[in-house]
NUMIKOL-715020 format. One record per residue (C-alpha): x negated, y, z negated; residue in three letters. Coordinates in Angstrom, 1 decimal. Example, Ala and Ser with C-alpha at 12.3 -4.5 7.8 and 13.67 -1.06 7.14 Angstrom:
xx -12.3&yy -4.5&zz -7.8&type ALA
xx -13.7&yy -1.1&zz -7.1&type SER
This chain:
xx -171.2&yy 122.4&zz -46.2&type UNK
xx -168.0&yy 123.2&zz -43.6&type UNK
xx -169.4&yy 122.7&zz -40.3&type UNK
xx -169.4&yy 125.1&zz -37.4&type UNK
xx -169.2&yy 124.1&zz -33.6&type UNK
xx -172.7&yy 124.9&zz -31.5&type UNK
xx -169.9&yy 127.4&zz -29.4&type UNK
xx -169.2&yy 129.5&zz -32.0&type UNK
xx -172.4&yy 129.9&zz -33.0&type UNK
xx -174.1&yy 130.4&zz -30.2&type UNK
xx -171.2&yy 133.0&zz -29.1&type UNK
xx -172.6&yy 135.3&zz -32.0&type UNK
xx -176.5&yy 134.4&zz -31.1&type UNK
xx -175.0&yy 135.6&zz -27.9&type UNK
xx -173.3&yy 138.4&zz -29.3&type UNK
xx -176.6&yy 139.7&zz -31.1&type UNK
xx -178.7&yy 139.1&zz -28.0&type UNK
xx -177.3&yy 142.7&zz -26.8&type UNK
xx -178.3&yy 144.0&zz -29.7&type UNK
xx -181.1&yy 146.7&zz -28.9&type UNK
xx -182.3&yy 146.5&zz -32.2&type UNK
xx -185.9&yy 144.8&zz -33.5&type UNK
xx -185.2&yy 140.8&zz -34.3&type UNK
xx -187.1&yy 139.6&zz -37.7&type UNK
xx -186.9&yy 136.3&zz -38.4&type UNK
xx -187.0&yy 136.0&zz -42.1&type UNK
xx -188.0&yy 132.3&zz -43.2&type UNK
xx -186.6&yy 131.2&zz -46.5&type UNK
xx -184.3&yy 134.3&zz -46.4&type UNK
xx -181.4&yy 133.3&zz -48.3&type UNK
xx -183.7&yy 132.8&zz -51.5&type UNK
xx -184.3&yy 135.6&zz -54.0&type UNK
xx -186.7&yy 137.8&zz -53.0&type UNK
xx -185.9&yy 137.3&zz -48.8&type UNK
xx -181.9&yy 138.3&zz -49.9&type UNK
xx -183.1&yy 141.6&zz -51.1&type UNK
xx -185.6&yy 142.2&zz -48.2&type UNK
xx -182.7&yy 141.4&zz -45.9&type UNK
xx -180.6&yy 143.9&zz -47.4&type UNK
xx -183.5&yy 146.3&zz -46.8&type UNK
xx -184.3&yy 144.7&zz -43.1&type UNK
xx -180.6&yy 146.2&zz -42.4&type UNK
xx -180.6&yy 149.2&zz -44.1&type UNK
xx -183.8&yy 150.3&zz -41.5&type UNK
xx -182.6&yy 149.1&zz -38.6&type UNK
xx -183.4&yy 145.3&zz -37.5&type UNK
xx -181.2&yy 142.8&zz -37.1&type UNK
xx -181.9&yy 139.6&zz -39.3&type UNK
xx -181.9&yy 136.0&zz -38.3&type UNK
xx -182.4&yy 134.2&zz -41.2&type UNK
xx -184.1&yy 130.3&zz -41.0&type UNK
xx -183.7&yy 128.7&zz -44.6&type UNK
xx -183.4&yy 124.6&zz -46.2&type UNK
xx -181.3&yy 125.8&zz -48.6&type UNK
xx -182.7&yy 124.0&zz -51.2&type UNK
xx -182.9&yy 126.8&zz -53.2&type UNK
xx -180.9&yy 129.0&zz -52.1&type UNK
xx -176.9&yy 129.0&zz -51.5&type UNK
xx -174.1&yy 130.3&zz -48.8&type UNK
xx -172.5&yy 133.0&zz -52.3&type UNK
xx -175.6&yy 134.6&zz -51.6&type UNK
xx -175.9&yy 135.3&zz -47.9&type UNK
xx -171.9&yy 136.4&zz -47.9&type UNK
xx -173.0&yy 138.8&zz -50.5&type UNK
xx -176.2&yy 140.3&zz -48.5&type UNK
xx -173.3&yy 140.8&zz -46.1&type UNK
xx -170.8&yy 142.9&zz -48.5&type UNK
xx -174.0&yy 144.8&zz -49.6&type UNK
xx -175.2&yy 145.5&zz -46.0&type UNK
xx -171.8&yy 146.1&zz -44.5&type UNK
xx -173.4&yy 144.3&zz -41.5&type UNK
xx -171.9&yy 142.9&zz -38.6&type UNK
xx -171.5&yy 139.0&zz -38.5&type UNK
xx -174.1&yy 139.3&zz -35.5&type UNK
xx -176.7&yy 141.5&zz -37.5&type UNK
xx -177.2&yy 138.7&zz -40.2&type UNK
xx -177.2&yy 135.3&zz -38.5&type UNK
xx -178.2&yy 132.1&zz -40.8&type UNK
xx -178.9&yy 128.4&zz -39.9&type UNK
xx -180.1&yy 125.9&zz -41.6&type UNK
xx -183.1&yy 124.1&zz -41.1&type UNK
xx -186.5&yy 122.9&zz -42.2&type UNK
xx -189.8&yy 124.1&zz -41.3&type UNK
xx -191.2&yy 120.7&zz -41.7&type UNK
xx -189.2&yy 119.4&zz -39.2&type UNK
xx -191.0&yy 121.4&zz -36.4&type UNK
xx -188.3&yy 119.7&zz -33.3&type UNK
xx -185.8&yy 120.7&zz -35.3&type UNK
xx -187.0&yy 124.2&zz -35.6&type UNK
xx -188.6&yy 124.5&zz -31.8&type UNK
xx -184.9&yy 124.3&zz -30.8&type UNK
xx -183.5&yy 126.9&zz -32.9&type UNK
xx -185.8&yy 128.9&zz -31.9&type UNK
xx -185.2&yy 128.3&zz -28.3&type UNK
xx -181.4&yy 129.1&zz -29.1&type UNK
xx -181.5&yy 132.3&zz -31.3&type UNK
xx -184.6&yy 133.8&zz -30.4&type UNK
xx -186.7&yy 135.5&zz -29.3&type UNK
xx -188.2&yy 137.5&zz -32.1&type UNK
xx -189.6&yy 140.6&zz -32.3&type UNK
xx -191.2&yy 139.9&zz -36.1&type UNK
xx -191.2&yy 137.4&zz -38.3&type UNK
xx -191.5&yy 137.4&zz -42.4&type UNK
xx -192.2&yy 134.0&zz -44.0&type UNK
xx -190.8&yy 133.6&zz -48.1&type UNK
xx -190.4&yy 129.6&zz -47.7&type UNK
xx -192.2&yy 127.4&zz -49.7&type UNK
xx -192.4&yy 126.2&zz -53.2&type UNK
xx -193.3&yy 128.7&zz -55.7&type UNK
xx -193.7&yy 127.2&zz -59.4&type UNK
xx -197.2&yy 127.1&zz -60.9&type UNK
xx -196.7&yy 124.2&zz -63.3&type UNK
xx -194.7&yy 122.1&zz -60.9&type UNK
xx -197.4&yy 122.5&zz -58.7&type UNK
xx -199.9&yy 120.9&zz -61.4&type UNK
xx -197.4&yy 117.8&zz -61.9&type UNK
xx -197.0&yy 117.8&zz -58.2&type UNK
xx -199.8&yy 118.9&zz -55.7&type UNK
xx -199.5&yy 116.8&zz -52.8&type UNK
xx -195.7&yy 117.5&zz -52.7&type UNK
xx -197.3&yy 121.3&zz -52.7&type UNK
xx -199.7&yy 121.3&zz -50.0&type UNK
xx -197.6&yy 119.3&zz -48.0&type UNK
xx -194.8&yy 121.7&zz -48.2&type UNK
xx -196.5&yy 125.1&zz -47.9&type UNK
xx -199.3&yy 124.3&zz -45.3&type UNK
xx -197.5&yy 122.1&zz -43.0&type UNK
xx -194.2&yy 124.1&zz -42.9&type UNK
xx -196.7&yy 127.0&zz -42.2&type UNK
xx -199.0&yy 125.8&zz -40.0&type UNK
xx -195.8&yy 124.9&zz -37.9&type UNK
xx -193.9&yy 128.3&zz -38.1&type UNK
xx -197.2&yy 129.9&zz -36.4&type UNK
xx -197.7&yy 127.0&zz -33.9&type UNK
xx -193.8&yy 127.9&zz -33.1&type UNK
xx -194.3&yy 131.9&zz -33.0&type UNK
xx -197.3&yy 131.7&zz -31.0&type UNK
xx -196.0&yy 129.1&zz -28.8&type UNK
xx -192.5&yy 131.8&zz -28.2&type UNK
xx -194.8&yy 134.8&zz -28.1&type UNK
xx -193.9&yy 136.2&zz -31.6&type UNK
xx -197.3&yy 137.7&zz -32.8&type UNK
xx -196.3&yy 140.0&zz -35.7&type UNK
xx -195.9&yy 138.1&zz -39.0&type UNK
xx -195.8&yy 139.0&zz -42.9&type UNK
xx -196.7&yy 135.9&zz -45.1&type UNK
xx -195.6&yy 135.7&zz -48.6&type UNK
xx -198.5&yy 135.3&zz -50.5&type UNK
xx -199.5&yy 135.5&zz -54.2&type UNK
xx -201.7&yy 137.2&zz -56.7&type UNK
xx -202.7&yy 133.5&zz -57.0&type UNK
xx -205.2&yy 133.7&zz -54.9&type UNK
xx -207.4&yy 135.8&zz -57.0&type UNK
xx -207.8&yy 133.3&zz -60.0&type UNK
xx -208.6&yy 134.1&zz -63.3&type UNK
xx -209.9&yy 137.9&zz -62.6&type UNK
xx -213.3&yy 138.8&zz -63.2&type UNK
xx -211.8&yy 142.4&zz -63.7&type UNK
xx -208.7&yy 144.2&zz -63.8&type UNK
xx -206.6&yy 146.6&zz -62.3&type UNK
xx -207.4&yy 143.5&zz -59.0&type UNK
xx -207.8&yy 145.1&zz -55.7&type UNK
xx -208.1&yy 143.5&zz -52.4&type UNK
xx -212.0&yy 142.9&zz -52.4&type UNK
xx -211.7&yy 140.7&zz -55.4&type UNK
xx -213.1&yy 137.5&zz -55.0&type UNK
xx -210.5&yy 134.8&zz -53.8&type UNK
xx -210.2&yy 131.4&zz -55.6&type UNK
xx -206.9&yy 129.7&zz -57.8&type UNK
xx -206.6&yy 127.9&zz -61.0&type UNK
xx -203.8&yy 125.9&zz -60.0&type UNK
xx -202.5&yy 124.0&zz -56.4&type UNK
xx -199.6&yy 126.6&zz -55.5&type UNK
xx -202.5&yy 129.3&zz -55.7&type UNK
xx -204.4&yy 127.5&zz -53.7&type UNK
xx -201.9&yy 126.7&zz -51.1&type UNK
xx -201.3&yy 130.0&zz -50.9&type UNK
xx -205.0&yy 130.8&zz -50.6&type UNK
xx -205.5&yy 128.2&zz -47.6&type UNK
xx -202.1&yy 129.1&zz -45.8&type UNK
xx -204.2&yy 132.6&zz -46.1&type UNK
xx -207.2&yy 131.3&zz -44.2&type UNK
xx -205.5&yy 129.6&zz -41.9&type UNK
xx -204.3&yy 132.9&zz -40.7&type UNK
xx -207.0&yy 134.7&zz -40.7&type UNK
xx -209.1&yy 132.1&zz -38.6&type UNK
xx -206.1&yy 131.9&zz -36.0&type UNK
xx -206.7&yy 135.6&zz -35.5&type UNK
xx -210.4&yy 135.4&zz -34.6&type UNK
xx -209.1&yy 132.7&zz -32.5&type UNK
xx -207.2&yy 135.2&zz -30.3&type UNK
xx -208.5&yy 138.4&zz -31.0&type UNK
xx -206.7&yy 141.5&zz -30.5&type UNK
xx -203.0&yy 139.3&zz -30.6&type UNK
xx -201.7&yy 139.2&zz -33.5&type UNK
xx -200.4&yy 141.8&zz -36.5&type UNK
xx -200.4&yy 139.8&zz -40.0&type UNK
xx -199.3&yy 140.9&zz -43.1&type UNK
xx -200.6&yy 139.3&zz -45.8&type UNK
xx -198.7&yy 140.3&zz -49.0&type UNK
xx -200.0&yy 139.5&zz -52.4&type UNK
xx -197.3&yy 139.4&zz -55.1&type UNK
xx -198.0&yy 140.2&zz -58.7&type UNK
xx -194.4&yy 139.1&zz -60.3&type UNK
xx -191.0&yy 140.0&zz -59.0&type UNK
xx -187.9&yy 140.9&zz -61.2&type UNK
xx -184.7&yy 142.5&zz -61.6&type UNK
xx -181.8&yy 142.5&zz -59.4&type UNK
xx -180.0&yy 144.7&zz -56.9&type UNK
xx -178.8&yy 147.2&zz -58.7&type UNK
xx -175.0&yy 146.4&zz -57.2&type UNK
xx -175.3&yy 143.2&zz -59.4&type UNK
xx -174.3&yy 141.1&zz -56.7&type UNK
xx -177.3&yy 139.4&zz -55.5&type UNK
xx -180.3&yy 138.5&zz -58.0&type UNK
xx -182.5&yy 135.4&zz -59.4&type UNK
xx -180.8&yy 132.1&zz -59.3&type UNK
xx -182.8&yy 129.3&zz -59.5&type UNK
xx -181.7&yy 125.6&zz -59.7&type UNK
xx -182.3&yy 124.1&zz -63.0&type UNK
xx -183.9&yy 125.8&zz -66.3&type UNK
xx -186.2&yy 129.0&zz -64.3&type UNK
xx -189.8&yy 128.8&zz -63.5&type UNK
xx -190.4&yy 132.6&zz -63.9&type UNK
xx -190.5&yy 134.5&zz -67.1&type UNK
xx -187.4&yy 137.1&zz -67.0&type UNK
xx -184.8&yy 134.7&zz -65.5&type UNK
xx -185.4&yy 132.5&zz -68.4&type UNK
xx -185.1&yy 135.7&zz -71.1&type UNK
xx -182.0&yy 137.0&zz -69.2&type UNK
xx -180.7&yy 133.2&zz -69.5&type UNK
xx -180.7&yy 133.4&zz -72.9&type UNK
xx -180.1&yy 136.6&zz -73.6&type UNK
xx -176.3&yy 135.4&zz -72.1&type UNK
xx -176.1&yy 132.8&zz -73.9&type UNK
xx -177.1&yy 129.7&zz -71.0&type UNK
xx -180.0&yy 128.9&zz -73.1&type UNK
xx -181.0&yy 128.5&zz -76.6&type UNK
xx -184.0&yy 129.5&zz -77.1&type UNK
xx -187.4&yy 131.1&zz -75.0&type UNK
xx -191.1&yy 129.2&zz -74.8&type UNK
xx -193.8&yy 131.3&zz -74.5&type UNK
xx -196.7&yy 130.0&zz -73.3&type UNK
xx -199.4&yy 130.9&zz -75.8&type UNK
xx -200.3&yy 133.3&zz -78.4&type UNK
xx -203.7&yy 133.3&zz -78.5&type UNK
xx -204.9&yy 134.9&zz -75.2&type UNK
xx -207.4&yy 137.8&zz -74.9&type UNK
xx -204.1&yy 140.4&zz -74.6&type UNK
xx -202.7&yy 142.6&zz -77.5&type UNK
xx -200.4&yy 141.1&zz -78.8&type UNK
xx -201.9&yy 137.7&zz -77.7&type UNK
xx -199.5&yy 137.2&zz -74.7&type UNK
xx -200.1&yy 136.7&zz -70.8&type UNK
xx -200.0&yy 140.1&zz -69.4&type UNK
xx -198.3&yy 140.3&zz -66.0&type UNK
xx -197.6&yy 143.4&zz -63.5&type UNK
xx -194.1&yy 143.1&zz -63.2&type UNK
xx -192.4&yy 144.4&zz -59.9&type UNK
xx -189.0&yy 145.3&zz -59.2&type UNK
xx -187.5&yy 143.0&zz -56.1&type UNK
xx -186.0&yy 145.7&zz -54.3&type UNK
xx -189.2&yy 147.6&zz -54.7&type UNK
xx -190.9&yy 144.6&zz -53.3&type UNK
xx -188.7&yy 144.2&zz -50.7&type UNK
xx -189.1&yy 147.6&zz -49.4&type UNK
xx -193.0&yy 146.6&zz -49.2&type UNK
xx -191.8&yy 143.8&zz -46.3&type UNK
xx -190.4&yy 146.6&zz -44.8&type UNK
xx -193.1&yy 148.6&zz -44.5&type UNK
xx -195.4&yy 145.9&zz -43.4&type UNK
xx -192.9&yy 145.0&zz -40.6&type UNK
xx -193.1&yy 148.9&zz -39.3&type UNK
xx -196.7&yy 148.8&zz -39.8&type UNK
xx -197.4&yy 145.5&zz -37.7&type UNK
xx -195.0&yy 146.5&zz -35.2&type UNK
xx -196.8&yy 149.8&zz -35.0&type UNK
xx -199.9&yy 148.1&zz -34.9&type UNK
xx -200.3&yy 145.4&zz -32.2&type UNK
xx -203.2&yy 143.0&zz -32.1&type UNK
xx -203.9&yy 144.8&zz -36.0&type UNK
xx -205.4&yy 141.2&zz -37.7&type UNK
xx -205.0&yy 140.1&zz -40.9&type UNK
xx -204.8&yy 142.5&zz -43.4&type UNK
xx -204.0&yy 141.9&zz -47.2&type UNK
xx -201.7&yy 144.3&zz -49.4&type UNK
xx -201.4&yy 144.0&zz -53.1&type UNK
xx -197.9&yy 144.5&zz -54.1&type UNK
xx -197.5&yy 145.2&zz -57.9&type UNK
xx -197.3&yy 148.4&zz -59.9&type UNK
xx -200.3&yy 148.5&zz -61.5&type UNK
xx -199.2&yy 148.3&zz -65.1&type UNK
xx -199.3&yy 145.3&zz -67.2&type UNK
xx -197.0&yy 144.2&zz -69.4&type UNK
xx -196.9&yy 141.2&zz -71.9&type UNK
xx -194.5&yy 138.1&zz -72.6&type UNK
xx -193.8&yy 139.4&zz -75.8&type UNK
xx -193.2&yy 142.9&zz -74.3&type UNK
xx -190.7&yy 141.5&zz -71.9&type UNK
xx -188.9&yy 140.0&zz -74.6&type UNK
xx -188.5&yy 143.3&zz -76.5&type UNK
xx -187.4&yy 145.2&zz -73.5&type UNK
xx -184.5&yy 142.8&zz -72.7&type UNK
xx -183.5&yy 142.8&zz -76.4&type UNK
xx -183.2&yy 147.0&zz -75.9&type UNK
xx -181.6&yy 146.5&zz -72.5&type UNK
xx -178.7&yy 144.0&zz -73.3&type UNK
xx -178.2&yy 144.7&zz -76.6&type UNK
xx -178.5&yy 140.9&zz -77.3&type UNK
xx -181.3&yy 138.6&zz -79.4&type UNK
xx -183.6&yy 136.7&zz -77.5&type UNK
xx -185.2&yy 134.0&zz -79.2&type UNK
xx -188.5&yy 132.5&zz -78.9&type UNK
xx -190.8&yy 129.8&zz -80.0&type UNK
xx -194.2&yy 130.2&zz -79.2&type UNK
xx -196.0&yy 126.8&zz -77.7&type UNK
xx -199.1&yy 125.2&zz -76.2&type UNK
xx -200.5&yy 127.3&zz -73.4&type UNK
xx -199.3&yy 126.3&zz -69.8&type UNK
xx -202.2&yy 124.6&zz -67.3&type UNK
xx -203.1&yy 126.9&zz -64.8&type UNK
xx -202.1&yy 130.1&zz -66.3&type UNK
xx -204.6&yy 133.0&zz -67.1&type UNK
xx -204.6&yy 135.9&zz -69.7&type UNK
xx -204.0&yy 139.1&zz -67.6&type UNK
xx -203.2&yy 140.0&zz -64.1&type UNK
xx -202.1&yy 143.2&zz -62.5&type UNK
xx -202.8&yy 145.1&zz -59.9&type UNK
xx -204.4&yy 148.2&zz -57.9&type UNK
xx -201.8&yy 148.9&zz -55.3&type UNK
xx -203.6&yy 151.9&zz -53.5&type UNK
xx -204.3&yy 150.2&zz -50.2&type UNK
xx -201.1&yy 149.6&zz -50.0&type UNK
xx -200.0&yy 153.1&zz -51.1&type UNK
xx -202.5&yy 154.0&zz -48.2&type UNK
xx -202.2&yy 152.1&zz -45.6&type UNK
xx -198.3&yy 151.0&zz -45.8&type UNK
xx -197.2&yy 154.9&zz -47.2&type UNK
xx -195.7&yy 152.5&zz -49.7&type UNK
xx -195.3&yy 152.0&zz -54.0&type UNK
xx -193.5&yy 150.8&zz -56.4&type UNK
xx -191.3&yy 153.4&zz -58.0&type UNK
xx -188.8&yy 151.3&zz -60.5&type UNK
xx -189.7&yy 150.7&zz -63.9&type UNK
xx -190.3&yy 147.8&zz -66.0&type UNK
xx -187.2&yy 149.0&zz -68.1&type UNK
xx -185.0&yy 150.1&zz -65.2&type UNK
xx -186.2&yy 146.1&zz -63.7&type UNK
xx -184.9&yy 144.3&zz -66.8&type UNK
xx -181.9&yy 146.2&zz -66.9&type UNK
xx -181.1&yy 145.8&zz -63.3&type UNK
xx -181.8&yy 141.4&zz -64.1&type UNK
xx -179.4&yy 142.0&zz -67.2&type UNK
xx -176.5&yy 143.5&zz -64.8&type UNK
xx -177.1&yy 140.6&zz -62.4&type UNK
xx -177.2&yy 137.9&zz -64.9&type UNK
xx -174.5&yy 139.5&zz -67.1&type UNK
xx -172.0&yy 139.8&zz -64.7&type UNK
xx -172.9&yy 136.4&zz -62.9&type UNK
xx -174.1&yy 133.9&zz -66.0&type UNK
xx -173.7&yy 131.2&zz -64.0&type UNK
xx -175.3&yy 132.5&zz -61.1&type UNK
xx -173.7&yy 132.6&zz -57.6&type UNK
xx -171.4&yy 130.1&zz -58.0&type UNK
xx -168.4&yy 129.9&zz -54.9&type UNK
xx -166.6&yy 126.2&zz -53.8&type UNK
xx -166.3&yy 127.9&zz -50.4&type UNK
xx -168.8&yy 128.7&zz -48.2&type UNK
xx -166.8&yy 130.6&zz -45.0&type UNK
xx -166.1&yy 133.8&zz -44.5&type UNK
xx -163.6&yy 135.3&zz -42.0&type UNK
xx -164.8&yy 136.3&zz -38.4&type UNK
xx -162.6&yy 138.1&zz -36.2&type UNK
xx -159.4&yy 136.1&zz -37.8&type UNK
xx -160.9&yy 133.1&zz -38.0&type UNK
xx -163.0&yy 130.5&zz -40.8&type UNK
xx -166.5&yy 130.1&zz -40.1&type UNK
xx -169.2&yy 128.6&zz -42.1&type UNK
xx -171.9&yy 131.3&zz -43.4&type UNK
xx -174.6&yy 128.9&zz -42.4&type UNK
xx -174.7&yy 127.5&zz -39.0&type UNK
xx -175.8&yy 123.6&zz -39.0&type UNK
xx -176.5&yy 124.2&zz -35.4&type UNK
xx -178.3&yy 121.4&zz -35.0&type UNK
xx -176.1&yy 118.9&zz -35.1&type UNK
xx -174.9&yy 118.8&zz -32.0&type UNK
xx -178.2&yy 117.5&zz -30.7&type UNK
């Protein structure tokens, strides 16, 4: 990574400070799904500082965000730091705060990793969350949207899920998810009337921006269903798993409600406006999803018709910790957030096709500057160097 002097940095933290615009800190914002919400973060209004490790994530994709945005250098600040390291993280927010809001994506995020690995999960996700609130509270931040999952309802006892469903998890990133939830939810009857939380249940994100410039890149062979079809369908891989045939589904498939990431990201969005609008609101949970299931098999078909190429499969064993069907009832959401998801499962896989299609190898750049008023500078600040 180029390094950056703590002037020039903290010139633009300067710079933004005049700003009269709403500050959201978006945690884990270079990754897929806080990319998109940044682009959407902009498009409203805010200005964006984003805090991120990087480990899964990359500099390609925050110059992109910018090029997308057409945002000022000062409207879409990044460093680079870890919320475990909560020093570390007290200072930057000393130095590029304060924040009006704060959205929080980072954390591991793969179910069957998460089997093979679960103290490496609860240490990450509850720790590096436990100290992003202590921080917030601490620098009177009290309006916060926390990434969570559809996880946290289990295997469903029925289907479409809403919000009252009972809350459990079949596997340890559920559960973190589920505990990071009630960890929440107890420090707002701890302080009552303080804080506005957010707690947003994903069903499955997809698709791309529909630019193709910024979309699903994970490190190594993908976690998640569609950026493994998309992977072969290009050619990167040779072949699909899917993870059972034999489930209670149609064709015998997991069922999943698919949602399209800008669709998604647009549902941060209107939790922001809401919390903001809302002081002192507690902690209220939104199902984000569509509504409409759709199986592996399905998926596989769709891309097929979409790209125009094969995508072939093999079916296997049946993954630990996954469940038949899952999708959800939005309508609180719809509601309560005057939001919904309005892209299609087709339109999704066709938006991840562009992506991957015209980026196989994902966001791949050797140089990680961009030009400032005439000058070099690195697209994440390692601010914290100096210290």
């Amino acid at each position: 990574m180029v390094d950056v002097t703590m002037p020039s940095s903290m010139v633009m933290a300067e710079q933004a400070r005049k700003s009269t615009k709403k500050h959201v800190l978006v945690c884990g914002g270079a990754g897929f799904i806080g990319t998109h919400t940044v682009v959407e973060l902009i498009a409203e209004g805010y200005r964006v500082t984003i805090l991120d490790n990087m480990d899964n994530s990359c500099a390609e994709a925050i110059r992109r965000v910018r090029q997308i945005s057409n945002a000022a250098p000062e409207e879409i600040l990044v460093a680079e730091a870890d919320l475990l390291d909560i020093a570390k993280c007290e200072i930057f927010i000393q130095r590029f705060g304060p924040f009006d809001a704060c959205i929080h994506f980072a954390g591991l995020k793969a179910v069957g990793e998460s089997v093979s690995m679960p103290l490496h999960y609860y240490t990450n996700n509850i720790l590096s969350s436990t100290n992003l609130v202590h921080l917030l509270d601490k620098y009177g931040c009290h309006c916060l949207v926390f990434s969570s999952s559809a996880t946290v309802y289990g295997d469903p006892e029925f289907v479409p899920i809403t919000e009252a469903h009972p809350l459990r998890s079949t596997n340890p990133y559920g559960k973190t998810k589920l505990f990071v939830e009630e960890i929440l939810r107890d420090v707002v009857v701890s302080a009552p009337n303080k804080w506005s939380i957010a707690l947003l249940r994903y069903f499955n994100p997809i698709g791309a921006h529909p630019s193709g410039l910024i979309g699903e890149d994970p490190k190594g062979p993908p976690n998640n269903l569609v950026p493994y079809v998309s992977q072969v369908a290009v050619g990167r891989r040779e072949k699909l798993s899917v993870f059972g045939n034999d489930y209670d589904t149609p064709d015998g498939t997991g069922v999943r409600d698919y949602i399209h990431v800008v669709d998604l990201a647009k549902g941060h969005v209107a939790s922001i406006n809401k919390a903001l609008a809302n002081k002192g609101m507690g902690a209220i949970p939104y199902n984000l999803g569509t509504g409409t299931g759709t199986s592996v098999l399905e998926v596989v078909k769709a891309m097929e018709e979409v790209s125009g190429r094969q995508v072939p499969y093999a079916i296997c064993d049946r993954r630990p910790g996954d469940i038949a069907t899952c999708f959800a009832d939005p309508s609180t959401a719809k509601t309560q957030l005057g939001w919904e998801a309005k892209i299609g499962i087709r339109q999704a896989l066709a938006d991840a096709w562009k992506w991957q299609s015209e980026n196989p190898n994902g966001f791949k750049s050797a140089d990680d500057t961009e030009e400032v008023d005439g000058e070099r500078k690195c697209l994440v600040f390692k601010w914290y160097e100096q210290f």
